[in-house]
C-alpha atoms as a printed R data frame, in Angstrom:
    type eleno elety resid chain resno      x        y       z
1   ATOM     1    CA   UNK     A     1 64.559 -177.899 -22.558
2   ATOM     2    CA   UNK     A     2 62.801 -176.561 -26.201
3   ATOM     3    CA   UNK     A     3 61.030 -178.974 -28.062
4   ATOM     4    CA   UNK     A     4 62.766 -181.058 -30.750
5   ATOM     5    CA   UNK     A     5 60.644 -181.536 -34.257
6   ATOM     6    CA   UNK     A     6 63.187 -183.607 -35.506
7   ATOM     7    CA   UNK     A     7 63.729 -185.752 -32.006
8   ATOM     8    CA   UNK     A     8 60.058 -186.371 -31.904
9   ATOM     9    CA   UNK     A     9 59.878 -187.468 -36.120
10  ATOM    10    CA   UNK     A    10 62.926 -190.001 -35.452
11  ATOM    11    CA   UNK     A    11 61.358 -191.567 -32.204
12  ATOM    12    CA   UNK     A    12 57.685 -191.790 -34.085
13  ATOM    13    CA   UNK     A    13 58.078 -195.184 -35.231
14  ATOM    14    CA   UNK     A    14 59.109 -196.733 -32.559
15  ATOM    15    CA   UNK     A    15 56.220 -195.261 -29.984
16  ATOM    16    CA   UNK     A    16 53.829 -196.277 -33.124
17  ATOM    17    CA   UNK     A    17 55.148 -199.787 -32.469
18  ATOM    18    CA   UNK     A    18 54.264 -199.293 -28.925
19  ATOM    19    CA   UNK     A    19 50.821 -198.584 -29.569
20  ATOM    20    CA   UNK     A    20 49.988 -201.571 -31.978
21  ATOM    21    CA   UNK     A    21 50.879 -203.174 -28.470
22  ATOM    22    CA   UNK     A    22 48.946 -201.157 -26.580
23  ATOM    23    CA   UNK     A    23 46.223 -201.619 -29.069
24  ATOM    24    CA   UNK     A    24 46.622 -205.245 -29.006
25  ATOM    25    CA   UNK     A    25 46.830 -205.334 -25.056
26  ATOM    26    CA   UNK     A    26 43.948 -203.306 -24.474
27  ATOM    27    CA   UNK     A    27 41.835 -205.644 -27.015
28  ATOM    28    CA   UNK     A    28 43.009 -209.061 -25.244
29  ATOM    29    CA   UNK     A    29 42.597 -207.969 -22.112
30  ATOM    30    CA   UNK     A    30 38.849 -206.877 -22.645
31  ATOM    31    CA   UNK     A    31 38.239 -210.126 -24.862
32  ATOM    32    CA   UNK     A    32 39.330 -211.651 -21.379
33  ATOM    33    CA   UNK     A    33 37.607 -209.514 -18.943
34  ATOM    34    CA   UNK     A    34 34.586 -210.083 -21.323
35  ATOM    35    CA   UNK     A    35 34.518 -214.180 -20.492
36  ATOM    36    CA   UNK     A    36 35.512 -213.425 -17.239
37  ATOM    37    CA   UNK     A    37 32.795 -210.981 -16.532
38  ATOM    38    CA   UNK     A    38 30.124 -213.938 -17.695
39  ATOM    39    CA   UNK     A    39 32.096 -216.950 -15.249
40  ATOM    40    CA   UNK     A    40 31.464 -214.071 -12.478
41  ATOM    41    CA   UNK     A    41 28.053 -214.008 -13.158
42  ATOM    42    CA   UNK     A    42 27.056 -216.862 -13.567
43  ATOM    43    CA   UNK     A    43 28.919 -218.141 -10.084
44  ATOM    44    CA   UNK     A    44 26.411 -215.685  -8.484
45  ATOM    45    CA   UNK     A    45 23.529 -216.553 -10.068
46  ATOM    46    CA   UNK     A    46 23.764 -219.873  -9.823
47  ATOM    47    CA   UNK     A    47 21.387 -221.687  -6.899
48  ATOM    48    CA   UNK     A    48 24.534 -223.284  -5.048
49  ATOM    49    CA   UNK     A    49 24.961 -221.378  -1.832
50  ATOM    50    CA   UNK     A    50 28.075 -221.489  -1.027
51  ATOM    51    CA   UNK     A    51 29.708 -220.808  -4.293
52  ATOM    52    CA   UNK     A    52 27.445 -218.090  -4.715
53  ATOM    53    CA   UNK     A    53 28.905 -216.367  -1.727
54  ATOM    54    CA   UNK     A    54 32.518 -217.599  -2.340
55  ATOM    55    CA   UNK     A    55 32.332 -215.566  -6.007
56  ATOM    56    CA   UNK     A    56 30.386 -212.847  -4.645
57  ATOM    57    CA   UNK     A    57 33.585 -212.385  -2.084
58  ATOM    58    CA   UNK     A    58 35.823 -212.630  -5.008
59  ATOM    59    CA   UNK     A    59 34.290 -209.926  -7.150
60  ATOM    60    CA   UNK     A    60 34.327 -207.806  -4.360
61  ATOM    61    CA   UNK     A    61 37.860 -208.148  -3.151
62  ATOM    62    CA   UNK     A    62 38.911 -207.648  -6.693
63  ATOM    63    CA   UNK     A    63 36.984 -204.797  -7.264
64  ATOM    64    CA   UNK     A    64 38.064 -203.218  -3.796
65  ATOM    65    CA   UNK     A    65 42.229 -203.618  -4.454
66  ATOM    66    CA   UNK     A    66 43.606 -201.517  -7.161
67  ATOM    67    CA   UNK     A    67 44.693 -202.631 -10.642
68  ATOM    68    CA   UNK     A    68 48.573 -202.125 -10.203
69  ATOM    69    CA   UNK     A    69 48.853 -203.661  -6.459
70  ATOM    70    CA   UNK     A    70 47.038 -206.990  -8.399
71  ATOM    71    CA   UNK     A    71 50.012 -206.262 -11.186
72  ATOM    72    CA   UNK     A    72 52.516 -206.471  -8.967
73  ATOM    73    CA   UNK     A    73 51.035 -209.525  -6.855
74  ATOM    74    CA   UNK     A    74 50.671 -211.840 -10.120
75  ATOM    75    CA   UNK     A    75 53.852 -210.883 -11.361
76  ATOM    76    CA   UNK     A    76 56.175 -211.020  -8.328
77  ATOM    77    CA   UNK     A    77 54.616 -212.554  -5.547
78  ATOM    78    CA   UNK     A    78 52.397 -215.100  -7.514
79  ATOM    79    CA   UNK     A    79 56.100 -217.295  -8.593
80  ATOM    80    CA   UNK     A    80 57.065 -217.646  -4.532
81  ATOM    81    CA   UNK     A    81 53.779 -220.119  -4.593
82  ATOM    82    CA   UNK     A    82 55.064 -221.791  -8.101
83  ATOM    83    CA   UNK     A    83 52.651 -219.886 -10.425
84  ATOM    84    CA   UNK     A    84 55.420 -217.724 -13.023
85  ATOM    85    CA   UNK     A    85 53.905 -216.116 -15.701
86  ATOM    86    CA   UNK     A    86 55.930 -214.405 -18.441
87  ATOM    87    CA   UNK     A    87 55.414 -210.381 -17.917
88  ATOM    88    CA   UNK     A    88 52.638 -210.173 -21.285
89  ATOM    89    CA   UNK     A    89 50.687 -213.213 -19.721
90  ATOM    90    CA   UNK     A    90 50.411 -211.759 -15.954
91  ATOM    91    CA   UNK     A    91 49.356 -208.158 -17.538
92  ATOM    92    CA   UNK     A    92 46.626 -210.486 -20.044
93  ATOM    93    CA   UNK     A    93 45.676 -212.305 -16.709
94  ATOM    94    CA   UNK     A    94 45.342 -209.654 -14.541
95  ATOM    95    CA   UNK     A    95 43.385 -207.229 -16.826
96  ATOM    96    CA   UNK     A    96 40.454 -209.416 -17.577
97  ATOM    97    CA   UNK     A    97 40.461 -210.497 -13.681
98  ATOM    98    CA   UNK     A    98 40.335 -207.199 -12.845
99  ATOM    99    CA   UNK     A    99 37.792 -205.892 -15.440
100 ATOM   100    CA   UNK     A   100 35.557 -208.867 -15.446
101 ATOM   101    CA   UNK     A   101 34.915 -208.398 -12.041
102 ATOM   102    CA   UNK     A   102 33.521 -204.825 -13.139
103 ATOM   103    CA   UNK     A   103 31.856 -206.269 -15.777
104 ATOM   104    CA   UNK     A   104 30.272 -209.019 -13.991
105 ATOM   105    CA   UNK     A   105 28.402 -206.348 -12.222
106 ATOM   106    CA   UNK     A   106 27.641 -204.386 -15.365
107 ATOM   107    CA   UNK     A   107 25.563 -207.679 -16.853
108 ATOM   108    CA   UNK     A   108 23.910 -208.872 -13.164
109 ATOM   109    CA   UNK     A   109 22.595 -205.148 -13.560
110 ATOM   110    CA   UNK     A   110 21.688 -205.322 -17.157
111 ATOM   111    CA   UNK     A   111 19.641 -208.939 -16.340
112 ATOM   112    CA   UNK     A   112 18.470 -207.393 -13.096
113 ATOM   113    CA   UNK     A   113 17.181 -204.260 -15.669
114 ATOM   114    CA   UNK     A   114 14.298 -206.982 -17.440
115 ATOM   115    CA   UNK     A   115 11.217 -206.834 -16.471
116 ATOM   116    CA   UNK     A   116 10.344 -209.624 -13.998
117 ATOM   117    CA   UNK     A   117  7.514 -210.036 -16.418
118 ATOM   118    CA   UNK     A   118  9.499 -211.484 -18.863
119 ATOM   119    CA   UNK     A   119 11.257 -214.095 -17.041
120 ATOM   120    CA   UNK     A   120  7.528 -215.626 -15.647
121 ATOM   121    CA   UNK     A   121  6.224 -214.835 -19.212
122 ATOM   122    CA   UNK     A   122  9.513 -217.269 -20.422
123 ATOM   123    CA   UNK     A   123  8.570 -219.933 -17.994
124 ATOM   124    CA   UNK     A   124  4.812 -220.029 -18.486
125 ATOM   125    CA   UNK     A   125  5.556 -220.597 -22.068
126 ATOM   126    CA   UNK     A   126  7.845 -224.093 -21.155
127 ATOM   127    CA   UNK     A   127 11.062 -221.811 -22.541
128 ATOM   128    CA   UNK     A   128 13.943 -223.464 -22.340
129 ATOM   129    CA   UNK     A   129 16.916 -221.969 -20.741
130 ATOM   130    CA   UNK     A   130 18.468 -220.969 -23.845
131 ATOM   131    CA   UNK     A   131 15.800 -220.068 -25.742
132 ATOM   132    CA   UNK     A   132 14.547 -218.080 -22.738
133 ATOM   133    CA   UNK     A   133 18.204 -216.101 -22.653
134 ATOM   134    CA   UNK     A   134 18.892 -216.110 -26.786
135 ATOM   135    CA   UNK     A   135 15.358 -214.774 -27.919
136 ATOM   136    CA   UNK     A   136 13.824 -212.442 -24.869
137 ATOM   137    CA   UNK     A   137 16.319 -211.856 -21.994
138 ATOM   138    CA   UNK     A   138 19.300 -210.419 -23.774
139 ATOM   139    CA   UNK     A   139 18.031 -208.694 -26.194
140 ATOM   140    CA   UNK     A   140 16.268 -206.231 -23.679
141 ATOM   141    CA   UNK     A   141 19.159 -206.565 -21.235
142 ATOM   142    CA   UNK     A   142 22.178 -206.000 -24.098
143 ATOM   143    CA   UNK     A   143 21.189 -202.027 -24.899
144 ATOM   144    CA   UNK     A   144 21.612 -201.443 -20.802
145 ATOM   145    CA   UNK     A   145 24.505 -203.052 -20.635
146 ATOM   146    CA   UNK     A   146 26.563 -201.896 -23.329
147 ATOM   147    CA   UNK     A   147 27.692 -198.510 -22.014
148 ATOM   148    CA   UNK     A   148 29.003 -200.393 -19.218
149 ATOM   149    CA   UNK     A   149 30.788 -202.281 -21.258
150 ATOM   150    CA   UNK     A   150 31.866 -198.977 -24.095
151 ATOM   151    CA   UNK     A   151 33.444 -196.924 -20.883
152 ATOM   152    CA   UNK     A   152 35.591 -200.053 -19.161
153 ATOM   153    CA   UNK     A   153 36.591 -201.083 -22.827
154 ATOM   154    CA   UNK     A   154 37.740 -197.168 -22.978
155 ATOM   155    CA   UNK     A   155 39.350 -197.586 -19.339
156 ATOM   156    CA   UNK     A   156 41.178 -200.644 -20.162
157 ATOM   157    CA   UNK     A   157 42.954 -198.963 -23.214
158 ATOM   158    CA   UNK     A   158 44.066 -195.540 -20.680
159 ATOM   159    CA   UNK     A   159 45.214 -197.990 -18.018
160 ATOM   160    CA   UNK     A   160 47.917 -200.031 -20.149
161 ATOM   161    CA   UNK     A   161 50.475 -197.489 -19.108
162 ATOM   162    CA   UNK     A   162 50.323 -199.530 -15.750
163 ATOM   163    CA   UNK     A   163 51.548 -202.454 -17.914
164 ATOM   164    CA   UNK     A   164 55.328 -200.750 -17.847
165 ATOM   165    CA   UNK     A   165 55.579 -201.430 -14.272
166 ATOM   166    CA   UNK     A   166 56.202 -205.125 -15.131
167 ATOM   167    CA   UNK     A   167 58.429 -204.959 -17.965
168 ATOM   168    CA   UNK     A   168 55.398 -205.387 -20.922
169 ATOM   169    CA   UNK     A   169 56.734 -203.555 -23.896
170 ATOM   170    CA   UNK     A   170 53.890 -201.042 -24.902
171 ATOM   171    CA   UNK     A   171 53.239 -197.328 -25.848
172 ATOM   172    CA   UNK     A   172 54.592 -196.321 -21.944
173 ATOM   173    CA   UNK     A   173 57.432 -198.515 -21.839
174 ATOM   174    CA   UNK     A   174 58.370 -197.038 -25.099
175 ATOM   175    CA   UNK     A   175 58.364 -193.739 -23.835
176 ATOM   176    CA   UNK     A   176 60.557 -194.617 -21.388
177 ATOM   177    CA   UNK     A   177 63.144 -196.245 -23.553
178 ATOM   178    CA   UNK     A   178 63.730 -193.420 -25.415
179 ATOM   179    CA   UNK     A   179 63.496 -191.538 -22.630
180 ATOM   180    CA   UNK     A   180 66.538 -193.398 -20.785
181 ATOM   181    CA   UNK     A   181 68.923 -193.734 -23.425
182 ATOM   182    CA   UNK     A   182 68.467 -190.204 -24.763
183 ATOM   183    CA   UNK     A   183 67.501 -188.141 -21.693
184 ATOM   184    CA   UNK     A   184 64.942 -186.356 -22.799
185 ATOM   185    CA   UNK     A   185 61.439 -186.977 -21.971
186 ATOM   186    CA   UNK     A   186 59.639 -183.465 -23.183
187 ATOM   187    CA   UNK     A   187 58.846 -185.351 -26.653
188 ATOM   188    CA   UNK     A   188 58.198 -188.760 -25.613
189 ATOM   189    CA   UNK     A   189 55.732 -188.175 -22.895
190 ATOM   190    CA   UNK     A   190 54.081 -185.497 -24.609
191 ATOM   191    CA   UNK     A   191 53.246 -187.818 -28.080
192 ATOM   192    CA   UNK     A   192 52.710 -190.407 -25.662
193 ATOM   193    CA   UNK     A   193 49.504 -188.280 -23.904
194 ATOM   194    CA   UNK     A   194 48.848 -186.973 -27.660
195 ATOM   195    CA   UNK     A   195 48.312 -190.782 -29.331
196 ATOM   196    CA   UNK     A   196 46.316 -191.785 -26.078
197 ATOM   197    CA   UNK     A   197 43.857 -188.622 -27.084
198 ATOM   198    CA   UNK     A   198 43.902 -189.368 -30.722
199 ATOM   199    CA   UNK     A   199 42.566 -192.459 -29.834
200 ATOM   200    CA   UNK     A   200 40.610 -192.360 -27.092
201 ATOM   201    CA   UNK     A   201 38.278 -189.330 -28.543
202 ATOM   202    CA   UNK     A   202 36.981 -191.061 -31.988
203 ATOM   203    CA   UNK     A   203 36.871 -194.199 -30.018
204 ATOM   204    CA   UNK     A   204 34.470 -193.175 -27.037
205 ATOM   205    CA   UNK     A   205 32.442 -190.638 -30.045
206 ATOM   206    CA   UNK     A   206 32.337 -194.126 -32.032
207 ATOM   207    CA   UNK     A   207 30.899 -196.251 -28.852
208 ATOM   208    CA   UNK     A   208 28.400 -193.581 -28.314
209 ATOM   209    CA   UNK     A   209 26.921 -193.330 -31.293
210 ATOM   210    CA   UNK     A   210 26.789 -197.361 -30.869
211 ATOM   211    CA   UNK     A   211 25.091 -196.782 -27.467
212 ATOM   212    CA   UNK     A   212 21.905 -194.572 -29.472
213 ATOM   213    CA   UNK     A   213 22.374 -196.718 -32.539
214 ATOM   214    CA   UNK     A   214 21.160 -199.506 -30.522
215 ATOM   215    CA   UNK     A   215 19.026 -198.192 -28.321
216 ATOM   216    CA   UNK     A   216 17.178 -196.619 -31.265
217 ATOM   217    CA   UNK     A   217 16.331 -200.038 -32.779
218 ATOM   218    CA   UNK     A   218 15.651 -201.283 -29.272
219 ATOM   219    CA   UNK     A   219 13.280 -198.748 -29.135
220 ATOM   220    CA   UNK     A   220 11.852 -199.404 -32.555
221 ATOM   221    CA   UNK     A   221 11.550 -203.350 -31.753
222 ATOM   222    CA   UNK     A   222  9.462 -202.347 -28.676
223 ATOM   223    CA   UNK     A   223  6.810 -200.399 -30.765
């Protein structure tokens, strides 16, 4: 099957649609994962035993079961115990479950990454809580963090594709549209893998130079 130039201009459009909602996916789902990542921490740092443990066992389990077996649990086994979710909010749902649980463990080893010096330097000053976290603990513990937080922004965008599997209308599910009602897939697929790349290169280049930008000033701050 020879490529078709003027196959893959007349499909263009509508896979460009698909990635605004890829785009738009990707960005929710991190937003999520990002408060979700802070509940998870915060449930194991907190002094209460036994919901320490009881999070610790739920960041692992999620962690250890793969992102499209939790798609497909939300989405069609989650209803036969009364919780139905509309395909867009079990993807939403399941993303920043998913990811926050990898994030969690991106900030406990950011915080861990402080100087214990700091934290009994905080509380022989009478620091509050807040002040102790706003002024000295994340501004040390932020810089470690964030490529953590650059690549898993980067792998929630490449996994979306998953997000077809369910039914949620993005750059994939696209793909396969056109795919099905024309029979031909050479073109589809192939822009499909090219947008992915055309994104996914200036954005990781972009979250580097983040990464140096502010570990440069953290740097500078500590002279």
């Amino acid at each position: 099957m020879a490529w078709r130039w003027e196959f893959a201009f007349e499909i263009l459009p509508q896979l460009l649609w698909g990635t605004l909602y890829t785009l738009m996916a990707a960005g929710i789902g991190y937003a999520i994962a990002v408060v979700v990542g802070l509940i998870f921490l915060i449930g194991q740092r907190t002094p209460i035993v036994i919901l320490n443990r009881i999070t610790r066992e739920v960041v692992e389990f999620i962690r250890s079961t793969p992102l499209l077996v939790q798609l497909f649990f939300v989405f069609f086994v989650a209803p036969q115990f009364g919780i139905k979710l509309a395909a867009w909010t079990a993807a939403m749902v399941t993303i920043g479950l998913h990811y926050g649980s990898y994030l969690s463990e991106v900030y406990r080893g950011a915080l861990e990454a402080v100087p214990k010096q700091q934290w009994e330097a905080s509380k022989a000053l009478n620091f509050t809580t807040i002040r102790t976290y706003g002024r000295i603990i994340l501004p040390q513990a932020f810089p470690v963090a964030l490529p953590g937080m650059s690549n898993y922004l980067i792998g929630i965008f490449k996994d979306t594709p998953m997000l077809a599997t369910i039914g949620v209308v993005e750059l994939m599910q696209s793909a396969n549209t056109v795919g099905s009602l024309t029979y031909r897939f050479l073109e589809p697929y192939t822009m499909v893998g090219v947008i992915f790349l055309i994104i996914s290169l200036p954005a990781a280049m972009a979250l580097r130079k983040l990464e140096r930008t502010v570990a440069r000033r953290q740097g500078m701050t500590k002279e």
